[in-house]
N, C-alpha and C positions, 0 to 999 in steps of 0.2 A: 728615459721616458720619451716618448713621443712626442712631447709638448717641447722636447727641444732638440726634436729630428730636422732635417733639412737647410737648404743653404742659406734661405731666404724667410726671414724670420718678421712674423705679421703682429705684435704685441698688443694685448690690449691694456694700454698704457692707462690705470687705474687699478686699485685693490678689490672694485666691485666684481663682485661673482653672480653668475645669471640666481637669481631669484625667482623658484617657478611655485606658485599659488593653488592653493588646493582646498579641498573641503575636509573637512575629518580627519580623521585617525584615532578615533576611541573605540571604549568597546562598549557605548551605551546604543540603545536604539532609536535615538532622537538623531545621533551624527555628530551630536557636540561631541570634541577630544576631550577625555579626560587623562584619567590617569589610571594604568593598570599594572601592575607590578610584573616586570617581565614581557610583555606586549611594547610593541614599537612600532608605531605609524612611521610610512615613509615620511624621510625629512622633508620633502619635496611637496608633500599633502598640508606639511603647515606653514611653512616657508610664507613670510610675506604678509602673515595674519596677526596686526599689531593693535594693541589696547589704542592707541593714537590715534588712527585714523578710526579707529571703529570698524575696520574688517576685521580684526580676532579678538583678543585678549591679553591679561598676561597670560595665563594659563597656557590658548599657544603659544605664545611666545617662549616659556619656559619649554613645554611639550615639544617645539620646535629644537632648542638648544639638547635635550635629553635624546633625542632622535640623531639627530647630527653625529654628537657626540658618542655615541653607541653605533653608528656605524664607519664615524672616521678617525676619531683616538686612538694610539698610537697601542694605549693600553686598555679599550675599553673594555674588557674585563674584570679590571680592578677599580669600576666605577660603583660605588654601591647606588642602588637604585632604589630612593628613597622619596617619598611623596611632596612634589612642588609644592601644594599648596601655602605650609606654611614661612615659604621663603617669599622677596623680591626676585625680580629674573636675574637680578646682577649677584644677590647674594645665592641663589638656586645654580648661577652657572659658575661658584666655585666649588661647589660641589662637587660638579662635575668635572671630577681629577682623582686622579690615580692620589691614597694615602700612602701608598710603599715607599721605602726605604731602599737606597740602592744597595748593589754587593757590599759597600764600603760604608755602608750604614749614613750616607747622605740623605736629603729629602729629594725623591726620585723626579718629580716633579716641581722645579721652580721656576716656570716660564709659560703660565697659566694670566692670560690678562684680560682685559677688554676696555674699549674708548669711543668717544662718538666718533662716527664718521665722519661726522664733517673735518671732526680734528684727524683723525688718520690721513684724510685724504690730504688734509694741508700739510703736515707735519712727513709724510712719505716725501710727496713732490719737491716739497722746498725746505726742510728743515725746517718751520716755521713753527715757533713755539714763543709761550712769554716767557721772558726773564731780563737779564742785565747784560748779558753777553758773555759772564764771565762762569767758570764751570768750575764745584768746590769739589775737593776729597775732606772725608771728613773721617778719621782717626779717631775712636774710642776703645777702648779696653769693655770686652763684656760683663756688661753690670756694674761698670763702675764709672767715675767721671771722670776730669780730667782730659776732655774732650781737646780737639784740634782741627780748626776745619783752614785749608792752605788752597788757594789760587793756582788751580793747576792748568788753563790757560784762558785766553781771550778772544772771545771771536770779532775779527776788524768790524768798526763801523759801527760800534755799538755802546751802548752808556758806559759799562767798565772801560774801553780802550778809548773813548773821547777823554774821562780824566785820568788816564795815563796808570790804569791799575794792571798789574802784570803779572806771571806766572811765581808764585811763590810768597806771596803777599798773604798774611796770614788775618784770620777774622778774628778780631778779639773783643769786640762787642755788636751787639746789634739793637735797634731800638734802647740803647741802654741796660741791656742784659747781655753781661758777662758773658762768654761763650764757654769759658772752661770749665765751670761747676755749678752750671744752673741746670737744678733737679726737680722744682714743682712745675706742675702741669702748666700752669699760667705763661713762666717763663719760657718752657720749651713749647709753648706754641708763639708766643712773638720769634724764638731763634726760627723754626719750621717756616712762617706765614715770611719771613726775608728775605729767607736763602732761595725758598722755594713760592716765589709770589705765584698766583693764578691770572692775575688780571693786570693786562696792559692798563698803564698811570701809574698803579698801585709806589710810593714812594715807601724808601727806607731809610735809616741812617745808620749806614756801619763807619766800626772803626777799625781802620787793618795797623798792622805792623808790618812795615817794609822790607826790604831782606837785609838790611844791616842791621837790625833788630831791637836798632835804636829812636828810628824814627816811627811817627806815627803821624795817622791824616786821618780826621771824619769828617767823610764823605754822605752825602743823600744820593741817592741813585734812584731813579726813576724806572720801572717795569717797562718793557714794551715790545711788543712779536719782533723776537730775530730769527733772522733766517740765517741760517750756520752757513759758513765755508767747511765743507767737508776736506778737502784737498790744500794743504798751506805747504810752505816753508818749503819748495821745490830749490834743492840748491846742490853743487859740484863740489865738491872737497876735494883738493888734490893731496896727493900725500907721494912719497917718493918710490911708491910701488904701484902706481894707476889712478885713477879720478874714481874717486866713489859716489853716491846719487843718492841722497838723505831726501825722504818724504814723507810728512805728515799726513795720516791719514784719518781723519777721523771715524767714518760713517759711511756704509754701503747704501746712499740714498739717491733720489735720481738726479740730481745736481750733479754730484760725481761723478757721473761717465763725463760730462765734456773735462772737469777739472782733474783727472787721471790722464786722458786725452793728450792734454794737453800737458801733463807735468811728465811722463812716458816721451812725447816729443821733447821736450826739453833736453832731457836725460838723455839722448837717444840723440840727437843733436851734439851733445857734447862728449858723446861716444866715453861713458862711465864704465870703468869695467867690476863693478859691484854695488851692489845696493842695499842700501839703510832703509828699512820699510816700520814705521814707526807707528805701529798698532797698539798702542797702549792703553787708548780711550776708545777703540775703537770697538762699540759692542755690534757689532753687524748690521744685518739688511739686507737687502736683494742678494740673492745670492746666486744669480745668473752675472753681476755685475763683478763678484768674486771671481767666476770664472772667465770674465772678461780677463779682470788683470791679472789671474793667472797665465793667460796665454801673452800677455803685455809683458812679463818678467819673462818667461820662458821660452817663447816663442814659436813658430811653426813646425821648424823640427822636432822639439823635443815635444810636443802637445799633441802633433797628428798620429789619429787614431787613438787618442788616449780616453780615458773616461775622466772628468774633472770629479764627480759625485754620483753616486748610486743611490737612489734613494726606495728606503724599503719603506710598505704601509705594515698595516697589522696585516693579521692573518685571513681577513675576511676579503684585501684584495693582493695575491700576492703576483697578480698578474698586470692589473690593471688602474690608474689612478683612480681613486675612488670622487676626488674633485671633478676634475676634468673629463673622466669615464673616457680616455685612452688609456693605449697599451703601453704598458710600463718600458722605458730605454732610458739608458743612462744622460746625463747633463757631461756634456765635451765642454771643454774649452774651447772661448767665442772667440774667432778672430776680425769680426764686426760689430762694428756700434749696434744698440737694441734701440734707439729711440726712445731711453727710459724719461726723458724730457726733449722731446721735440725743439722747445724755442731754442735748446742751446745746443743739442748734437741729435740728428736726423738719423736713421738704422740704416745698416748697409752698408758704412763707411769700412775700410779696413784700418785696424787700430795699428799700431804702430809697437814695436817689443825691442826689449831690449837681450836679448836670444842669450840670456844669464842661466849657468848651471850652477849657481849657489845663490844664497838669501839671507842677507841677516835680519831680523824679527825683532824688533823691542815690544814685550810682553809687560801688563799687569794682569789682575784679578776680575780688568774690565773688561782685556781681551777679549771676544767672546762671538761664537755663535759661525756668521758666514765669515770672521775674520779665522777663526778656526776652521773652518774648511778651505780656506785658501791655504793656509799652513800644512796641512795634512794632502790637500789633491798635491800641492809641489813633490810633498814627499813620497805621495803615490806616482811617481812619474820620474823619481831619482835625483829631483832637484835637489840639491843641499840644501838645506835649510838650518840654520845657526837663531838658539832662542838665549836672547839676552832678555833680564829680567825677572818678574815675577811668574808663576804658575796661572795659567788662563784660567778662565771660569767654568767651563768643560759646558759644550753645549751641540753635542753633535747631533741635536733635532729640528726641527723645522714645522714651518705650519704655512698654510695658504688665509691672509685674513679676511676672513665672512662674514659681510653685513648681513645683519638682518632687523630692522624695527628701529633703524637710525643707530644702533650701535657696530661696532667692529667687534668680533670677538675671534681674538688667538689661542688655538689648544694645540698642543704637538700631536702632528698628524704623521712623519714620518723621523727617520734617522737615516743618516751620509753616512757611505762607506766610501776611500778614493778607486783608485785605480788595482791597486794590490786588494782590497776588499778588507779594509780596518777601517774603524771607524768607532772603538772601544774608548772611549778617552770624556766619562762623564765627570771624572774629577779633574780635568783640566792637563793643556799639555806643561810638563817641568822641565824648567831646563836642567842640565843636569853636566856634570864633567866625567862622569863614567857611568852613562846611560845603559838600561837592564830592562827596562821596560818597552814596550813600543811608544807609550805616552811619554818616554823621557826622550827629551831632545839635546843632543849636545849644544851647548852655551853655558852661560853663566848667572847663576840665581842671584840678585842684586836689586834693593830696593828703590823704586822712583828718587827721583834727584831734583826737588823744586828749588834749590838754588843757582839754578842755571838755567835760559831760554832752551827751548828746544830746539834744536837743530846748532847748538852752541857743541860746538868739538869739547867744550870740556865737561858739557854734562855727562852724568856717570855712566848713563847705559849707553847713549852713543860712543863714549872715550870708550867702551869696554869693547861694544862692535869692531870701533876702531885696530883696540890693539890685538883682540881676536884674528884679526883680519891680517894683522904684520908678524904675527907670532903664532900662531893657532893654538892658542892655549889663554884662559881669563888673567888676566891682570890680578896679581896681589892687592887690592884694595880694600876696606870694609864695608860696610854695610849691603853687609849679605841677607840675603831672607833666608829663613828656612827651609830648608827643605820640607818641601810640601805634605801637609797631612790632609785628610780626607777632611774639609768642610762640613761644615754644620751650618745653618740660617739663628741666627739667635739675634730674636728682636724683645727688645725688653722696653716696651713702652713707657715706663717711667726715668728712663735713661736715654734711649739709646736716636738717635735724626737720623731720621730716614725721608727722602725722596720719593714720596708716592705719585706723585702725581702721573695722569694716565699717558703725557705727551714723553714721558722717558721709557715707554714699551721700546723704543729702538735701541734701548742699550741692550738688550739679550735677544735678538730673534734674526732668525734664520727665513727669509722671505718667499716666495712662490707665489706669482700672482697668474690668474688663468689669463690663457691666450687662445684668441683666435685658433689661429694654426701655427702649429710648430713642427 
């Protein structure tokens, strides 16, 4: 695409997209929009017409989102076009999504959301969200109890890591309910309102289980906006066949360009001759920053003239961005800073690579999205790539997020194809030891390891990179996962904690924000 032609790259470093205001689009004769079945006013005619201020309504507001979305959804053809009136705009723009089932009988559409802006715009820039610091997995069997929620890590500087709580630390009460087999509504809203606080103060009192599984501590923890480290654990392991270069990565947000930046110079500095790229939690984001550190891993030679991502719209523009209204060109691999956070790293700098033709990968289920397109452009471009772990969450779509009337709303607006032109991978990439598919990756299918820090040589999917790396073939170990089946979403409200809240849209999305010029 056009928007990321040229040498010298002009960002409009914000999610805001121009908002152009209008009169109309109905088909009454007074000029109020209503609503006509199959009729579609420019989105541009309602844009910016908000019940709030008293320049529109909800009506446009919804009118507005039904417009949008019928001219930039990926599938708006399989949007049924059904009368706003009797929804809200938030419950009217779930509507607006595709019902289909993919080839594989998954739900084709899981990545449908929307959040204030104000929260987007904090939560994009800085990680900035409320909670404790600390980040749960939570383990249940479908429809039943028995439940398990484990400390899978910590972000410095924050209530969990002032009282020394750490990765693997398991929750076994909260407010005084049980975690393992509390089943009435009452109770799994105290477990939900702890894990998951909304409001900085907000106090709790859990009780974990330590990792000798003898000890135990209740703790109060107090709520309060953290702002993540996306980038940790930058560290060298020597081993008797070269230095290897283990990093955590959490988040493609715009903190992380300088903290890549910098952990790239490290690595790079210490002249590694392979790398441990620890994606496990990592559900995406900007995805121009993906191909930052795509060219960071692989370097100038093997990236020039490459294509990092393709990105196709629907069928209404197959020539031209329908956001932006330039002309469709492929996204390269950056070999300059973008200025995605100015106070910490300015555009135009030249990054720094470490000119590697292979990757090891530690995957979960959380994998997902623009960490998935960094996985697939290496391998559009010949890099090796080695997936240790579980099967990613298959997300090869994307959206540009558009305010309009104080909210954000994200609909998939396109899908990435790499450099070879694949980009089929909606049930996620597996690893696999005799790969048959394009979606299968050699490595080794192996379950998270919370009994060891991360970037510890002995946790299991690092040890397996490891001995991958010395032997080219997985380690005899157990706790294998399954070889991956076609997902299913099964939410079972009387059972089942779930994480709703709107500041965790960045665990699944794939980013595009408009620019000036590109």
């Amino acid at each position: 695409m056009t928007f990321f032609s040229g040498k010298t790259l002009t960002l409009l470093l914000s999610s805001t997209l121009l908002i152009l205001t209008g009169c109309g689009g109905g088909d009454n004769n007074s000029g109020t929009p209503q609503w006509v079945a199959g009729v579609f006013a420019p989105d541009s005619e309602l844009a910016g017409q908000c019940a709030a201020n008293q320049t529109g309504s909800e009506l446009t507001e919804k009118l507005w989102l039904r417009s949008w979305s019928n001219d930039t959804y990926l599938w708006y053809n399989e949007i049924a076009d059904i009368d706003p009136a009797p929804f809200g705009v938030l419950p009217y723009f779930e509507q607006l999504k595709t019902q289909e089932l993919s080839a594989t009988g998954n739900t084709k559409d899981k990545f449908h959301f929307s959040m204030p802006t104000s929260e987007w715009d904090q939560l994009n820039q800085s990680g900035a969200s409320v909670g404790y610091g600390a980040h749960f997995y939570i383990q249940q069997a479908e429809g039943a109890l028995d439940r398990k929620i484990t400390v899978t890590y910590v972000e410095p500087d924050s209530p969990a890591s002032d009282v020394e709580i750490t990765r693997g630390y398991v929750v076994i009460e909260i407010d005084g309910v049980n975690v393992k087999d509390a089943a009435d509504s009452a109770s799994l809203a105290i477990l939900s309102r702890g894990l998951f606080p909304e409001t900085a103060g907000q106090q709790t009192q859990f009780t974990f289980q330590h990792l000798d599984k003898t000890t135990f501590s209740d703790m109060t923890l107090t709520a309060q906006t953290i702002v993540s480290t996306p980038v940790q654990n930058t560290t060298t392991i020597v081993t008797t066949t070269g230095k290897v270069g283990y990093l955590q990565f959490n988040s493609h947000i715009a903190t992380a360009e300088r903290g890549l930046f910098d952990a790239v110079n490290t690595l790079s500095d210490a002249g590694v001759d392979d790398l441990v790229l620890d994606l496990r939690y990592n559900g995406g984001g900007l995805l121009a920053m993906a191909g930052q550190l795509g060219y960071m891993i692989a370097g100038n030679q093997a990236t020039q003239g490459k294509i990092f991502e393709r990105s196709t719209f629907n069928d209404k523009h197959p020539d031209t961005d329908p956001v932006t209204g330039q002309a469709l060109t492929p996204m390269p691999f950056f070999s300059e800073s973008l200025g995605f956070n100015t106070g910490l790293l300015g555009a135009g700098q030249s990054l720094p690579s470490l000119n590697l033709s292979r990757l090891f990968v530690l995957t979960t289920a959380n994998t997902c999205s623009a960490s998935e397109a960094l996985m697939n452009s290496l391998r559009g471009i010949d890099v090796e790539v080695i997936q240790i772990g579980d099967t990613t969450c298959g997300k090869p779509y994307g959206f540009y997020p558009t305010p309009n009337c104080g909210t954000t709303f994200f609909t998939v607006q396109f899908k990435g194809e790499n450099d070879k032109g694949f980009g089929d991978y909606s049930d996620g990439f597996v690893p696999s030891t005799s790969p048959t598919l394009d979606s299968e990756i050699p490595g080794c299918s192996l379950s998270d390891d919370f009994s060891h820090a991360l970037g510890d040589t002995s946790e299991r999917l690092l040890s397996a990179a490891l001995y991958y790396r010395a032997n080219g073939r997985c380690p005899a170990i157990g706790s294998r996962v399954a070889k991956a089946k076609p997902r299913t979403q099964f939410i079972d409200p009387g059972f089942t904690l779930e994480d709703t809240r709107t500041q965790n849209v960045l665990l699944n999305n794939r980013i595009l924000t408009q620019s000036s010029q590109y």
